[in-house]
C-alpha positions as CSV (number, residue, x, y, z in Angstrom):
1,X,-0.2,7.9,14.8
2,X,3.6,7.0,15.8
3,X,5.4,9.4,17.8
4,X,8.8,7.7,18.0
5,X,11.0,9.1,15.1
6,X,12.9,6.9,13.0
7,X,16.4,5.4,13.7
8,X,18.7,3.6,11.9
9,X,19.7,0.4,13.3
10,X,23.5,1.1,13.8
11,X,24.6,-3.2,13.0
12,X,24.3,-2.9,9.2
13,X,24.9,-5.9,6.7
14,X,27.0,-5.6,3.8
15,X,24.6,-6.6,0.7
16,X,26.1,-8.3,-2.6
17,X,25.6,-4.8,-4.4
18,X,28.6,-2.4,-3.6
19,X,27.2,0.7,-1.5
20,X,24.2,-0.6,-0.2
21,X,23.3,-2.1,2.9
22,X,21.2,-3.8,4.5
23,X,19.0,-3.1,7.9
24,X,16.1,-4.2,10.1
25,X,13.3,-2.2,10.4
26,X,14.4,1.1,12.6
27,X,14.6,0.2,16.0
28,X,11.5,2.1,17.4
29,X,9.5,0.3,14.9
30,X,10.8,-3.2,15.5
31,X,8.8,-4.8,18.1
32,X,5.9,-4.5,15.7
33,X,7.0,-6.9,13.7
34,X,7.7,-10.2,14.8
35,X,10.8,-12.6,14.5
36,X,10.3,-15.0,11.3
37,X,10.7,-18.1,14.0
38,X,8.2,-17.0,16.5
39,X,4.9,-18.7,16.8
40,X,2.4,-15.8,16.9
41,X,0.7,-15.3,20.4
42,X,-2.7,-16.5,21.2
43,X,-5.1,-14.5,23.4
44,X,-7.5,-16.9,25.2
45,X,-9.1,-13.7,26.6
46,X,-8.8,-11.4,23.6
47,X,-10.5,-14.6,21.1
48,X,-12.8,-14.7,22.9
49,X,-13.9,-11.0,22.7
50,X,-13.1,-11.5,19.6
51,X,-15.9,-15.0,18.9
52,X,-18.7,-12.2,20.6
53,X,-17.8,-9.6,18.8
54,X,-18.0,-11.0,15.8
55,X,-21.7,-13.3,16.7
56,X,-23.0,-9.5,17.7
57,X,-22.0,-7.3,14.6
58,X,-22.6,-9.6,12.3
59,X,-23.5,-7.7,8.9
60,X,-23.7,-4.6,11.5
61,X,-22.6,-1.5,12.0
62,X,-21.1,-1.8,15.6
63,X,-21.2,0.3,18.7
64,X,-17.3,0.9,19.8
65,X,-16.9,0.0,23.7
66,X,-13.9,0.3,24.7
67,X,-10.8,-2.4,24.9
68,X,-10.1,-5.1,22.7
69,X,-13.6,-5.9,22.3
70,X,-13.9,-2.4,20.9
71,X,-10.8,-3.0,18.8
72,X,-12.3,-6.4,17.1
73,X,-15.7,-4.9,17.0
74,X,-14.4,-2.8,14.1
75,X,-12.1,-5.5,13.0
76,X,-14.7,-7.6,12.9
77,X,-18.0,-5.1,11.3
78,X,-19.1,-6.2,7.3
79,X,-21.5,-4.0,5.5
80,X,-23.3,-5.8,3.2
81,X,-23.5,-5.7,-0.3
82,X,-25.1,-2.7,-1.0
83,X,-22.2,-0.6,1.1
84,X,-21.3,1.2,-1.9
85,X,-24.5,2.6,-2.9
86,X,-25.1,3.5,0.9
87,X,-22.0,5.9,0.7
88,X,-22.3,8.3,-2.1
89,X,-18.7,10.0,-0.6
90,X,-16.5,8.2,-2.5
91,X,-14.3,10.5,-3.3
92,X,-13.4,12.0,0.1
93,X,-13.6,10.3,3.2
94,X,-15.7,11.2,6.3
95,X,-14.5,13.8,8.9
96,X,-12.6,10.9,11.4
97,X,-12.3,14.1,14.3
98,X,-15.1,12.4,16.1
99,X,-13.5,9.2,16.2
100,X,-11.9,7.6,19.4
101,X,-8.0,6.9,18.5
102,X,-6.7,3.4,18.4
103,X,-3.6,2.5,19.8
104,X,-1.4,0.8,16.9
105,X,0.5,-1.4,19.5
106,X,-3.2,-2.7,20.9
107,X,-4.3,-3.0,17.4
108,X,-1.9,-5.3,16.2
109,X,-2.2,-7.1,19.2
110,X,-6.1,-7.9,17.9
111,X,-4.7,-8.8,14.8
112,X,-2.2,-11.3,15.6
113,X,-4.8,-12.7,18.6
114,X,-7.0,-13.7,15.4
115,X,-4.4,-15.1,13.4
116,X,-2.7,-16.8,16.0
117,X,-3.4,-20.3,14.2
118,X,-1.5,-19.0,10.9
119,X,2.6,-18.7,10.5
120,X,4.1,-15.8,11.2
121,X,5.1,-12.9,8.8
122,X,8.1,-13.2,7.0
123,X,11.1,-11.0,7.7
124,X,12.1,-8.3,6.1
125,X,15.1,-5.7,5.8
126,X,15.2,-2.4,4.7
127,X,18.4,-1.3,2.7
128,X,20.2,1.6,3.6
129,X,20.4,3.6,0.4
130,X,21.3,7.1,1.8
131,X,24.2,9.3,-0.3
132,X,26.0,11.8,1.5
133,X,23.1,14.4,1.3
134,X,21.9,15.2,4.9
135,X,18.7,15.9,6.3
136,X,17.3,18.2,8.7
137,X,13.7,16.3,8.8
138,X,12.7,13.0,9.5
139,X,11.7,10.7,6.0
140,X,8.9,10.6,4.6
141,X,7.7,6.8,4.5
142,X,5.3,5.5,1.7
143,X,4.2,2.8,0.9
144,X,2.5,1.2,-1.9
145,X,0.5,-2.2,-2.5
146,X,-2.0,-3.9,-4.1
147,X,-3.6,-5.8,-1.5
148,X,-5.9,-8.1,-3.7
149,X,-10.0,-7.3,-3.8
150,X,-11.5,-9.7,-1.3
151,X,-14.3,-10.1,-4.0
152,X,-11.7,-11.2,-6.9
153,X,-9.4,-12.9,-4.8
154,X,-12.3,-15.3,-3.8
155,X,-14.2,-15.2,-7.1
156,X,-12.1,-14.1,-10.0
157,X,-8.7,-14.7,-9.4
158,X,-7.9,-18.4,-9.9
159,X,-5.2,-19.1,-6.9
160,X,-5.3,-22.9,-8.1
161,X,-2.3,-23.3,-5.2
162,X,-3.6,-21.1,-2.9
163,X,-6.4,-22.9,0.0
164,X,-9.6,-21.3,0.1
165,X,-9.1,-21.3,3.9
166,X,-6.3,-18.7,3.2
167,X,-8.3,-16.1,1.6
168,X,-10.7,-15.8,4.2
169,X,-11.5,-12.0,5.2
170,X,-11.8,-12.4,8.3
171,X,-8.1,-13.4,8.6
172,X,-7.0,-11.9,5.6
173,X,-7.8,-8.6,6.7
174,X,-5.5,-8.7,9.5
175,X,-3.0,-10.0,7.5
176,X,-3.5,-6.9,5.6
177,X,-3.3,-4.2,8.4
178,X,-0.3,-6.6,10.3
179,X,1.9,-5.6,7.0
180,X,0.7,-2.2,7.3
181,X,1.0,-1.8,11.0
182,X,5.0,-3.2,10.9
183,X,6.6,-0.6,8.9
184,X,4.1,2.3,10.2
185,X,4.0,3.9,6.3
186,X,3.7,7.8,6.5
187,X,1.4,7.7,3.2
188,X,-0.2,4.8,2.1
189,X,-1.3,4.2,-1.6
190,X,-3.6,0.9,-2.1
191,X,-5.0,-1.0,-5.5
192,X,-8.0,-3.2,-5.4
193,X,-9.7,-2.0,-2.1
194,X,-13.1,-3.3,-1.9
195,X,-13.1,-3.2,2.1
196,X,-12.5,0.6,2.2
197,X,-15.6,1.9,4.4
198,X,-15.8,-1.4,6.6
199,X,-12.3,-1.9,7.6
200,X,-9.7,0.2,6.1
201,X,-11.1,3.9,6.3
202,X,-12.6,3.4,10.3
203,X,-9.6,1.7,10.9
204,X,-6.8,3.9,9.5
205,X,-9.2,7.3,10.5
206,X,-8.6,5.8,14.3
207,X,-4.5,6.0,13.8
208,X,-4.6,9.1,13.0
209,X,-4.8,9.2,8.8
210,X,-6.9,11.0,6.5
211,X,-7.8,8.9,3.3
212,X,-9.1,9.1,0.4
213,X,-11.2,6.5,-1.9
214,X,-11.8,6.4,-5.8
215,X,-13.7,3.1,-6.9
216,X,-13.5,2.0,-10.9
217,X,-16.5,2.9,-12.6
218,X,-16.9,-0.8,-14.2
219,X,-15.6,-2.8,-11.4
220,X,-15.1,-6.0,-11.8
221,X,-15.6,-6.8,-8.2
222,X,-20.0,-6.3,-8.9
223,X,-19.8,-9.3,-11.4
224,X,-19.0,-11.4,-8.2
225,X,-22.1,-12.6,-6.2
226,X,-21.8,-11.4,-2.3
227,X,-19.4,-8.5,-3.1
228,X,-18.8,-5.3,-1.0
229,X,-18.9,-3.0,-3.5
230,X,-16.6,-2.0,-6.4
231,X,-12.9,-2.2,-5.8
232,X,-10.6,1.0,-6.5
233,X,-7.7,3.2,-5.2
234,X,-6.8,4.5,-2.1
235,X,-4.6,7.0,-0.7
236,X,-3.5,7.9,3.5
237,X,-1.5,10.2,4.9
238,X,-0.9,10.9,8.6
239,X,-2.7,14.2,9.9
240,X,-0.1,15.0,12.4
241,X,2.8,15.1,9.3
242,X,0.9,16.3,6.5
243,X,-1.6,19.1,5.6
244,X,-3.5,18.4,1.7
245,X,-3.1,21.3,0.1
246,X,-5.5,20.0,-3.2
247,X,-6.8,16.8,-4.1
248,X,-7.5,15.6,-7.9
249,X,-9.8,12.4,-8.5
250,X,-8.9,11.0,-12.4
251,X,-10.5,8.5,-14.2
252,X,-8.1,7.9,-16.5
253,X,-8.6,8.0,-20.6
254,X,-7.1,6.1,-23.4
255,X,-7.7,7.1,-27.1
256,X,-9.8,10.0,-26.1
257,X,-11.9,7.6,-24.5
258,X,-13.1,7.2,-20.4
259,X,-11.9,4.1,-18.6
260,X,-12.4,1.9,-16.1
261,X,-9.1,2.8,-15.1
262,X,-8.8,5.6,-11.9
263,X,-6.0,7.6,-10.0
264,X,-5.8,9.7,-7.1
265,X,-3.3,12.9,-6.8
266,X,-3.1,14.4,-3.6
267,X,-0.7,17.7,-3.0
268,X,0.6,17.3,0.8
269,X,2.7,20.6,2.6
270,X,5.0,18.7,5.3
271,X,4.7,20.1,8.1
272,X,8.3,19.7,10.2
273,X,9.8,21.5,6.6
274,X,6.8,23.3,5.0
275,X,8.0,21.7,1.9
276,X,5.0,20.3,-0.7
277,X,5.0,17.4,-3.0
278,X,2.7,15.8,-4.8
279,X,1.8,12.2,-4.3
280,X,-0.3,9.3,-6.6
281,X,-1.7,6.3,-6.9
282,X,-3.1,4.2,-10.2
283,X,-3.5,0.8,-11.2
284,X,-3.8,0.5,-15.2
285,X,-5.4,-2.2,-17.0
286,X,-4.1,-5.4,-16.7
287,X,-4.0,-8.3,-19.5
288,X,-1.5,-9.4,-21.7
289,X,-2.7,-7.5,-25.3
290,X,-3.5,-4.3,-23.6
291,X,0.2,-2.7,-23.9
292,X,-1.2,-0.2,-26.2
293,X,-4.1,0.9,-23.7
294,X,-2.0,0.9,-20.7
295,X,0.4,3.0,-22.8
296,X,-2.6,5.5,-23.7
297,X,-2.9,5.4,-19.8
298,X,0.1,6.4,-18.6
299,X,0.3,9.2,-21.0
300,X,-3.1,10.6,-19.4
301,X,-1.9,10.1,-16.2
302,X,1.9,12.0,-17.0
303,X,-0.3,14.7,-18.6
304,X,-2.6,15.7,-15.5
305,X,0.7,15.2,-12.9
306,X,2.4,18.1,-15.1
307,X,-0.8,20.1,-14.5
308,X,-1.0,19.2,-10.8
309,X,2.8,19.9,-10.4
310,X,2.9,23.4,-12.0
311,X,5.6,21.8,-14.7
312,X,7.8,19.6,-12.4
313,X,7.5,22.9,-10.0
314,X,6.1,20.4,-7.1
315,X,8.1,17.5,-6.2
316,X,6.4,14.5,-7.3
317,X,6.1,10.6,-6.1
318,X,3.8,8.0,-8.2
319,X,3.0,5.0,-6.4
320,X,1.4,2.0,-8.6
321,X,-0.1,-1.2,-10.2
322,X,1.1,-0.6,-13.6
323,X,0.5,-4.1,-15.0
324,X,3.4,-3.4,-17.0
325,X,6.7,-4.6,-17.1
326,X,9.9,-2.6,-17.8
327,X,9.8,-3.3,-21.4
328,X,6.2,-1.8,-21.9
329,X,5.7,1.6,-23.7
330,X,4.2,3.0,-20.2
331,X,7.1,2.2,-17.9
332,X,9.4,4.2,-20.8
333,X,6.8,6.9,-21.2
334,X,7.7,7.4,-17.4
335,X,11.5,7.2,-17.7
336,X,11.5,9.7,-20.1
337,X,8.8,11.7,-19.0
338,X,9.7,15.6,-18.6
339,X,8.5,15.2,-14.5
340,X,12.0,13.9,-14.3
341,X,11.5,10.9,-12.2
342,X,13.1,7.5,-11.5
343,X,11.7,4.3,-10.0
344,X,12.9,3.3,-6.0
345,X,13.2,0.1,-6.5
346,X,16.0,0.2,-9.4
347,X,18.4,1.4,-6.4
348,X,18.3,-1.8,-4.8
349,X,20.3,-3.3,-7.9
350,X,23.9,-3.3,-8.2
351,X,24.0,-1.1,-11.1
352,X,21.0,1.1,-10.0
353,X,19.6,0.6,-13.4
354,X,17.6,-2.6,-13.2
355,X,14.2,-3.2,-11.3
356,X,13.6,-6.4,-9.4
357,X,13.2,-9.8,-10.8
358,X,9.6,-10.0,-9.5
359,X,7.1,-8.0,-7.8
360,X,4.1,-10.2,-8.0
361,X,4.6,-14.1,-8.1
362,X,1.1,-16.6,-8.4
363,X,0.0,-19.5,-10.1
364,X,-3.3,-19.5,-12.1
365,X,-5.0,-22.2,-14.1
366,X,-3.1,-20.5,-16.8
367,X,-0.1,-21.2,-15.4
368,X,2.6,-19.7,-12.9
369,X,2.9,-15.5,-13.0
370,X,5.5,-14.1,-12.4
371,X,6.2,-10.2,-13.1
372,X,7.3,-7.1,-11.9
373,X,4.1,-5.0,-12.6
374,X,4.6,-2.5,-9.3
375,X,6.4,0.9,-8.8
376,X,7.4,4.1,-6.8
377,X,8.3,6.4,-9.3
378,X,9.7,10.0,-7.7
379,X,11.2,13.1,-8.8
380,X,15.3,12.2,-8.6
381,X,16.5,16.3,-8.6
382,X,14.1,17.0,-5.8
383,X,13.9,13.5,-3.4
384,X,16.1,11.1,-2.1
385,X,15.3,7.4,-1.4
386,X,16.9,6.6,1.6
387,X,15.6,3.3,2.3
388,X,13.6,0.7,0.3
389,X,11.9,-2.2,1.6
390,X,13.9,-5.8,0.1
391,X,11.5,-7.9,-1.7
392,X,10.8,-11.7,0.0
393,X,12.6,-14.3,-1.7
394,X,11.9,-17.3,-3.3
395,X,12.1,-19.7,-0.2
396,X,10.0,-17.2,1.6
397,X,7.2,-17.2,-1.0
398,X,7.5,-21.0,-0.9
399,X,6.6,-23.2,-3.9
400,X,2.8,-22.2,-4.4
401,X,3.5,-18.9,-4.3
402,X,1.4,-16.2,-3.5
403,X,-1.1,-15.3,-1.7
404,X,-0.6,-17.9,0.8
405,X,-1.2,-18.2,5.0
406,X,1.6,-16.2,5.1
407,X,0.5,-13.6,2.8
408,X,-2.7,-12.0,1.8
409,X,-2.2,-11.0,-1.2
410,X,-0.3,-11.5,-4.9
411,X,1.7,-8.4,-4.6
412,X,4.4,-7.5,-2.4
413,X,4.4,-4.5,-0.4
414,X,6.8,-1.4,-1.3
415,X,7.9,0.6,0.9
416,X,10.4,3.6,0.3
417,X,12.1,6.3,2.9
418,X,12.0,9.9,1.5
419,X,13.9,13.0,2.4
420,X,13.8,16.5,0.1
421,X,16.6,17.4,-1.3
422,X,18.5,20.8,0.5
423,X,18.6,22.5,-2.2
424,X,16.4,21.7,-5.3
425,X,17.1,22.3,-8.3
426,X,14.9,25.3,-10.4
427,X,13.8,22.6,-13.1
428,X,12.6,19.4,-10.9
């Protein structure tokens, strides 16, 4: 997809924290995302391919042309309701070779044409968390996010703050691939994708990942009249970095018992290093009085990761929903688990102990949310984080919270910079 590697921006700014330090996005992957000040740029010519596109695929499958109108054409396509029953391939993804490539440059271009009316993204900064532990290979980027089921967001969800004008897919969903198209994520692990063979998996195919889809059994998103199927996980990785080695679909269990719960575990060989790991994505039930379930979960999930990983053998990374905060029996099943892993985003504390403040931030008719429910977890004696993504602030999120114009969805984005360790250790 992007054949730039990564650099460092060499101006760094000292964070409050001592040791860590805070940087742009890498220089090469800068001008895709625009300054915080900057009115977004307004095609006359590409809305308008756009308005056409849209009259003439309509609830179709559309013919790619070429140009932008090819571009929005996919943007643009919705299946109809029945999509998921028409695609009995959940659990791997279509054969993309066939597919004509999409520029990512062009593509974002489409995105910010159609949501030239909107504010722009917010800003921000990765901080620079490498040690003195070199590496031969370029990072391994991954990023995880729960980017909010169109269905729920519009039907479930309760935004009492939020404008129904904001959570309209058309826009949303180029909201959604702006954020992932500015930091350019090497592997990509999504909750609550309910857009996957419409948008994400015709989309993502064209820049060059391979992706995998694993709806809930149960999912809430088929109680909601004009849905697009049922809502699950999702996990990318870029062709050209990564070969899969094995992929394991698991509906997770609690109490001996099947739930609605699901995760994907995917092991990858990197190709510049011929190193393999093992990456995952979940998303446990949610609801305060579940602790015990989510718990029941987690253990599950811990149980088929040592299988996958031969013991620890294989390097490990969990990406997440947990709907659980720190405190929960699940986020201390994984602390103390015998994988040997550590969350990201404690680094970005000063004591390196102490996850952030928030990670999701909304106000319901139940009142105003605010949680840190989302993880990276990784295997510390075999992987180093050398960047993580800062979360947005307050002022940022702005006093109605999230998801807004500026945001599509409740969560915030992750995003962590990997390197292997030179010489692992023979328990990981």
């Amino acid at each position: 997809m992007f054949h730039s590697p990564r650099r460092l921006c060499s101006a760094l700014l000292q964070r409050d924290a001592p040791g860590l330090r805070r940087l742009p996005a890498p220089g090469l992957r800068r001008p895709f995302s625009p300054p915080a000040s900057a009115p977004r740029p307004a095609s006359p010519r590409l809305l308008a391919a756009a308005s056409g596109a849209a009259r003439s695929c309509s609830r179709t499958a559309c013919s790619m042309g070429t140009g932008t109108s090819r571009l929005y054409s996919a943007l643009a396509k919705t299946l109809n309701s029945s999509a998921a029953s028409q695609h009995p391939e959940y659990l791997v993804s279509p054969d993309p070779e066939h597919l004509e490539p999409i520029d990512p440059k062009e593509l974002l271009e489409e995105c910010r044409a159609v949501l030239h009316t909107r504010p722009p993204r917010f800003q921000r900064d990765f901080v620079d968390l490498r040690t003195d532990c070199p590496s031969t290979h370029p990072p391994i980027r991954v990023m995880q996010w729960n980017i909010l089921a169109q269905a729920l967001g519009e039907g479930k969800d309760n935004f009492v703050q939020c404008p129904v004008e904001a959570l309209k897919w058309e826009e949303r969903k180029c909201l959604i691939l702006e954020e992932i198209l500015a930091y350019q994520p090497d592997i990509l692990c999504l909750q609550e994708v309910d857009h996957y063979f419409d948008t994400f998996q015709p989309l993502l195919s064209r820049l060059g990942y391979q992706g995998t889809f694993f709806p809930k059994p149960w999912s809430p998103c088929l109680d909601v009249e004009h849905n697009n199927g049922p809502d699950g996980c999702a996990l990318f990785f870029l062709q050209n970095r990564f070969k899969l080695v094995n992929s394991a679909n698991i509906r997770l269990t609690a109490m001996t018992l099947k739930t609605n719960q699901v995760a994907i575990a995917q092991t990858l060989e990197c190709k510049e290093s011929g190193r393999q790991f093992c990456i995952a994505v979940t998303h446990l039930k949610a609801r305060t009085g579940w602790e015990r379930f989510r718990s029941a979960q987690g253990c599950d999930l811990l149980q088929n990761l040592q299988n996958i990983t031969q013991g620890a053998k294989i390097p490990l990374i969990v990406c997440g929903d947990f709907n659980a905060e720190p405190t929960e029996e699940v986020y201390k099943h994984f602390a103390s688990s015998s994988l040997n892993l550590n969350s990201a985003y404690k680094l970005l504390s000063a004591d390196g102990q102490s996850e952030p403040p928030y990670t999701t931030w909304k106000i319901r008719t139940s009142g105003e949310c605010r949680h840190t429910l989302d993880y990276i977890w990784y295997s510390k004696h075999a992987l180093n984080v050398r960047s993580a993504l800062d979360l947005l602030t307050e002022e940022q999120i702005g006093p109605n919270r999230l998801p807004s114009f500026n945001y599509p969805s409740d969560h915030l984005s992750l995003v962590c910079d990997f390197s292997f360790t030179e010489e692992p250790d023979g328990l990981l």
